[in-house]
C-alpha positions in Angstrom: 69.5 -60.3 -94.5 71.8 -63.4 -95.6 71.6 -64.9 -91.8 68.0 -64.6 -92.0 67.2 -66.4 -94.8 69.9 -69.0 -93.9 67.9 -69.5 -90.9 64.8 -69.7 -92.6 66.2 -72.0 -95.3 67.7 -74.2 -92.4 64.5 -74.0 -90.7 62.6 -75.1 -93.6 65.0 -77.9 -94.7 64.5 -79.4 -90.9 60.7 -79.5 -91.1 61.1 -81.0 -94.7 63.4 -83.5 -93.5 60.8 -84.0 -90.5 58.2 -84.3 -93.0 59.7 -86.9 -94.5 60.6 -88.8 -92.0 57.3 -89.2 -90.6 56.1 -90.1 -94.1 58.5 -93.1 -94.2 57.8 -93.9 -90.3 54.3 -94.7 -91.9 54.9 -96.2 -94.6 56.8 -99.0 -92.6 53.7 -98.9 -90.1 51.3 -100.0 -92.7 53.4 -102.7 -94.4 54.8 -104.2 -91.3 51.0 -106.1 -90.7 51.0 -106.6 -93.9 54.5 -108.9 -93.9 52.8 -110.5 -90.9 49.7 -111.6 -92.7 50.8 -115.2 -93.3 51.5 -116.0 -90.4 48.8 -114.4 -88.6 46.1 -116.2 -91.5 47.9 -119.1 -90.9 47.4 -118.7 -87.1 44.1 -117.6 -87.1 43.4 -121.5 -90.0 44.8 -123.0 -86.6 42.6 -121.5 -84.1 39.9 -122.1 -86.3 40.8 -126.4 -87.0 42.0 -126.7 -83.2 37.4 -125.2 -82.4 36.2 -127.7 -85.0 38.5 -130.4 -83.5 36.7 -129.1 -80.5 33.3 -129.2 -81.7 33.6 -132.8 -83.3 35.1 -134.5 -80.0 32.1 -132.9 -78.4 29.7 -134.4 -80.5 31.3 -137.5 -80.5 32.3 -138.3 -77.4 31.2 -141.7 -76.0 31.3 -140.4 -71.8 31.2 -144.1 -69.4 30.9 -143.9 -65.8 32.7 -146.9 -64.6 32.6 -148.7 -61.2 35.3 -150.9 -60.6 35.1 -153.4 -57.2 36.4 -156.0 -55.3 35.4 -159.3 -54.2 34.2 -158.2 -51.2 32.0 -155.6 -53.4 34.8 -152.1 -51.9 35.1 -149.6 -54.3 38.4 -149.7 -55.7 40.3 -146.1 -55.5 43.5 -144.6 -57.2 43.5 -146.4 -60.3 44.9 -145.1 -63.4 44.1 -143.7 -66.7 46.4 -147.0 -67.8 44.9 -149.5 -65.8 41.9 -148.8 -68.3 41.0 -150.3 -71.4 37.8 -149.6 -73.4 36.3 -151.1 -76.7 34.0 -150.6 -78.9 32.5 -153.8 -80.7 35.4 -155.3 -80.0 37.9 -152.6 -81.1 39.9 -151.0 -78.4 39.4 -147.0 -78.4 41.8 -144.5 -77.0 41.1 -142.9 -73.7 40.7 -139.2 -74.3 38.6 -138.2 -70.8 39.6 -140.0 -67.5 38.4 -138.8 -64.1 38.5 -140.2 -60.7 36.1 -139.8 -57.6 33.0 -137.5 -57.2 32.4 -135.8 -60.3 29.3 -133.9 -60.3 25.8 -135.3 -61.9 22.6 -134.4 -64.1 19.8 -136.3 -62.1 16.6 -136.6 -62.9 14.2 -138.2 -60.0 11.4 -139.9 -62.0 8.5 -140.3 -59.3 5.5 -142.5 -59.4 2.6 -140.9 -58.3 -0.4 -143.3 -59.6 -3.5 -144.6 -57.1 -1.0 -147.8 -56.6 1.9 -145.8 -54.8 -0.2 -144.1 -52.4 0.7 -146.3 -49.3 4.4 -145.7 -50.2 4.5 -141.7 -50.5 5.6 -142.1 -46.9 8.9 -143.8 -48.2 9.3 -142.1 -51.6 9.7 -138.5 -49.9 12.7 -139.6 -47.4 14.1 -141.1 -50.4 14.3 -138.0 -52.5 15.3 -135.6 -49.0 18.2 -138.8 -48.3 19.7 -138.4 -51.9 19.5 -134.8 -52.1 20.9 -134.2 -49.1 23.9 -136.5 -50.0 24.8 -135.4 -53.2 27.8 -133.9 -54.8 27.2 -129.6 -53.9 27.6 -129.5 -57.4 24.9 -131.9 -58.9 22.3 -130.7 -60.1 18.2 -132.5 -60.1 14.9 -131.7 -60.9 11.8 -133.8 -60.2 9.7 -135.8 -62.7 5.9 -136.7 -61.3 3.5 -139.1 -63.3 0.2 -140.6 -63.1 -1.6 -140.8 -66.0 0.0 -137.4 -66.8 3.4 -136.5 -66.6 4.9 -133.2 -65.2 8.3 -131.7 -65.0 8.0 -129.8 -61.8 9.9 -126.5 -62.0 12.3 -125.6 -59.4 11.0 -122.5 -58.4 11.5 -121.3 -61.6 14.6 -123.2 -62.5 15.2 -126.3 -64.6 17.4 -127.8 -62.1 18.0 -127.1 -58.6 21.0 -128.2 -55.9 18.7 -127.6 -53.0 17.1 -130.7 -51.7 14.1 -128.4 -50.3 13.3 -127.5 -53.9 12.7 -130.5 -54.6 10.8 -131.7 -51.6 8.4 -128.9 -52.9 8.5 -130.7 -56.1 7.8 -134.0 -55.0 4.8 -133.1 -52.8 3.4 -130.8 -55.6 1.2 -134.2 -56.9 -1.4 -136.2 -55.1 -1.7 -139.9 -55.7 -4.2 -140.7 -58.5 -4.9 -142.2 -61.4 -3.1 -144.5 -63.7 1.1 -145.4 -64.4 2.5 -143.5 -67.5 6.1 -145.0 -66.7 7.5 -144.8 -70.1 6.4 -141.7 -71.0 7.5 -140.3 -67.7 11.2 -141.6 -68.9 10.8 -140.2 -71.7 9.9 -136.6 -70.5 13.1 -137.2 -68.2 15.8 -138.3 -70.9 14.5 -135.2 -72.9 14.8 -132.6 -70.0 17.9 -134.5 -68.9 20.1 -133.4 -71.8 19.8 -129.6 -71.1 21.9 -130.6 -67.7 25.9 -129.1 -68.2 27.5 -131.9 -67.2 28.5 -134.9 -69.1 27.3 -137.6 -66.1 23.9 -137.9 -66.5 21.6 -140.4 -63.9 18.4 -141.0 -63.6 16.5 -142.4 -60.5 13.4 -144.1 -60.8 11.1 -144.6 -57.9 7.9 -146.6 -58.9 6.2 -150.0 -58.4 7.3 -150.6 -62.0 4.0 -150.7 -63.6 2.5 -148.9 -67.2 -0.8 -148.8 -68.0 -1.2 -145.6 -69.2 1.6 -144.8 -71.9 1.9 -143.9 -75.4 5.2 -145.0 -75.6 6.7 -148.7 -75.4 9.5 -149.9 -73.8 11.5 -150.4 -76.7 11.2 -146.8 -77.5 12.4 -145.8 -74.0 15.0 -147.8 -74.2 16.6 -146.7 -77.2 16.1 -143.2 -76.3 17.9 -143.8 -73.6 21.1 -145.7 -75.6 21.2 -142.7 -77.6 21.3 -140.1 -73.6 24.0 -142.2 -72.7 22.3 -141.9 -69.1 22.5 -144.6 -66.1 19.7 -145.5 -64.4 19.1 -146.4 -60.8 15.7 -147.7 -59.9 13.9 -148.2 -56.2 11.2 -151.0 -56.7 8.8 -150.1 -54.1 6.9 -153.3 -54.9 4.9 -155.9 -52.3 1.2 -154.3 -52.0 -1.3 -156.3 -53.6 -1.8 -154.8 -57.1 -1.2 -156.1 -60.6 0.8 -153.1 -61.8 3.9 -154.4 -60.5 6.6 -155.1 -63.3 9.8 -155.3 -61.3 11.2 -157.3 -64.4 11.1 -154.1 -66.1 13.2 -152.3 -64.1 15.7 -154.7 -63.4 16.3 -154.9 -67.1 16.2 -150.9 -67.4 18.9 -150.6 -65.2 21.2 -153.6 -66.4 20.9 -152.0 -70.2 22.2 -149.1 -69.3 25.0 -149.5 -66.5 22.3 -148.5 -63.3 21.5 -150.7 -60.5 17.7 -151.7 -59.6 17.1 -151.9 -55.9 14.0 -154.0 -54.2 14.1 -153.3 -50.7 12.9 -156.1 -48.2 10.1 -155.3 -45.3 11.6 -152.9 -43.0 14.1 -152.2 -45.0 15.4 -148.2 -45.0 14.3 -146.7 -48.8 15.9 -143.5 -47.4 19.3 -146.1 -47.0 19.0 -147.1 -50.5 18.8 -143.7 -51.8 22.3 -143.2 -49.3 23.4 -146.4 -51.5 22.4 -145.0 -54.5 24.2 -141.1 -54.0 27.8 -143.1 -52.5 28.0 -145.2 -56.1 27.7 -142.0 -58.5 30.5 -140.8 -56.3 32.5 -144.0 -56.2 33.0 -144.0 -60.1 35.5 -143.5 -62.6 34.5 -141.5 -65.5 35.9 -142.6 -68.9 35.8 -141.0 -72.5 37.0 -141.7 -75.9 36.0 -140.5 -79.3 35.2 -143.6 -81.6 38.2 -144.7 -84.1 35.9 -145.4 -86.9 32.8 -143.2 -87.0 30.1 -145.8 -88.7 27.4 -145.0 -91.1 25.8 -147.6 -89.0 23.3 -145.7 -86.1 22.7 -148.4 -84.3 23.5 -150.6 -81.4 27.3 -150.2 -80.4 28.6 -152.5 -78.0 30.9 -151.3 -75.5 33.0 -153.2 -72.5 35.6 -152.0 -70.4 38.6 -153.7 -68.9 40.8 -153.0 -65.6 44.1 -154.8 -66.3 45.7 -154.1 -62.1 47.0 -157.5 -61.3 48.1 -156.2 -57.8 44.6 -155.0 -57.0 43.2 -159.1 -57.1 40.3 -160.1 -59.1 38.3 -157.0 -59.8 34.4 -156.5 -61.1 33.7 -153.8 -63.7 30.0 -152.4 -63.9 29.6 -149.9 -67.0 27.0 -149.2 -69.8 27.0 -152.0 -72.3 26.8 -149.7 -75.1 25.2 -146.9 -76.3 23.4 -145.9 -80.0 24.2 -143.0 -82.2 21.8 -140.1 -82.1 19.2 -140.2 -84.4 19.0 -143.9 -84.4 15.1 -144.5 -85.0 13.5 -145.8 -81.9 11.3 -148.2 -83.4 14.8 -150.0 -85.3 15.0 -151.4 -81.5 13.2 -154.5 -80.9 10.7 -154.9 -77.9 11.6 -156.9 -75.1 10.3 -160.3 -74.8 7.0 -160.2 -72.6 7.8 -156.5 -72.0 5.3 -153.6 -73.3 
């Protein structure tokens, strides 16, 4: 009987032993995280500043396209990020966001469809199918049509579309009638053009130039469109014998904000110009920075920027001339003189 209840007494003592041990293994399991804490809060404090370091250079970023030629007008390729220098009202910035070459492109084609553009249709639709069909795979456009209303044509569907017969569709969805609504057509465009993903934004106006129809004044467009930080091209279709024609207006549109407004001659190609217009939004350099001093100040901010390559030869830089802070009022911006 001894042996027996030495083996059950061994036995016994083995699953105690056992018992304890697992007790312990435990133990240790649920204090180990526990000595980890510190660091892991003080990881997780990290994650959290390095997102709202994130989320503040993402509201704050001032985003430039920049196109940088010779004398002979040749884009100027391979520069680099410190051949660049950018300023802010005189200050000069840090570069945060350099890119070279064909970036893709928000556009917004903003189409004049009043009684005064019906002879040029013709020319407006193979200006639309040239820059579609030469743009960046990746860009990505919708359609604006106005008369005396204005319409944001869907894309089957879609808010934007990379597929030039979309917006062909578009484009041919309004008839020629009625009155110019210009402005508020830009409007409608700037607004629509912020829900694009990328950080280029463009618009393209095609129109005679005229407004007769608006709410809105130019003023207003044009601070709305300080605060998009958008370029805009324009393609003056101008030469019929109407009143309407402004091409003042758009020449100073585009200058404002970094575009280029294009008047084509008789026989000249409008489908070439929109070639013209597609090659320069590739041909850019795209420059970013978040301001050094963020001002209480929301308005006007002057901004220039410099290419310092003395092996290149004298060089011309085209960019934005500045840009206002969001929720500058529209009305704080003056009108034009002998502008509406």
């Amino acid at each position: 009987m001894t042996p027996t209840r030495k083996s059950d007494w061994s036995y016994q003592g083995r699953w105690q032993l056992l018992q304890v041990a697992f007790l312990f293994s435990f133990v240790l399991l649920c204090l180990f995280p526990l000595a980890l804490t510190p660091s892991a809060a003080a990881n997780r404090s990290q994650a959290a500043a390095h997102e709202q370091a994130k989320i503040a250079v993402s509201v704050n970023l001032v985003v430039l396209p920049v196109k940088v030629t010779d004398k002979s007008g040749t884009f100027v390729a391979d520069l680099k990020l410190n051949d660049f220098r950018v300023y802010e009202d005189g200050e000069q910035q840090t570069i945060s966001v350099f890119e070279e070459g064909d970036t893709p492109v928000t556009v917004g084609l903003v189409v004049d469809h009043s009684r005064s553009m019906d002879p040029k249709l013709r020319d407006v639709a193979a200006a639309v199918s040239g820059f579609a069909h030469s743009s960046n795979p990746l860009d990505e456009m919708f359609v604006v049509d106005f008369n005396d209303t204005v319409s944001v044509e869907p894309m089957k569907g879609k808010p934007f579309s990379s597929d030039a017969s979309d917006l062909e569709s578009a484009l041919n969805a309004v008839t020629a009638r009625g009155r110019t609504a210009l402005y508020d057509a830009l409007s409608e465009a700037l607004k629509h053009l912020q829900s694009g993903q990328w950080e280029k934004k463009a618009l393209i106006i095609i129109s005679d130039g005229g407004d007769n129809a608006s709410h809105l004044k130019y003023s207003q467009v044009l601070a709305h469109a300080r605060q998009s930080q958008v370029t805009i091209y324009s393609i003056a279709l101008i030469g019929s014998e109407t009143e309407e024609e402004n091409p003042k207006l758009l020449r100073q549109l585009c200058k404002d904000t970094g575009g280029i407004a294009y008047f084509p001659g008789k026989g000249e190609s409008v489908a070439k110009i929109s070639l013209e217009i597609a090659r320069d939004l590739r041909e850019q350099y795209t420059v970013g920075y978040v301001p050094r001093q963020m001002k209480e100040s929301r308005g006007f901010r002057k901004t220039e920027v410099k290419v310092v390559a003395p092996d290149r030869g004298a060089l011309h830089v085209r960019s934005r001339q500045g840009y206002s802070a969001a929720g500058q009022k529209r009305s704080a911006v003056q009108d034009e003189p002998g502008v509406r």
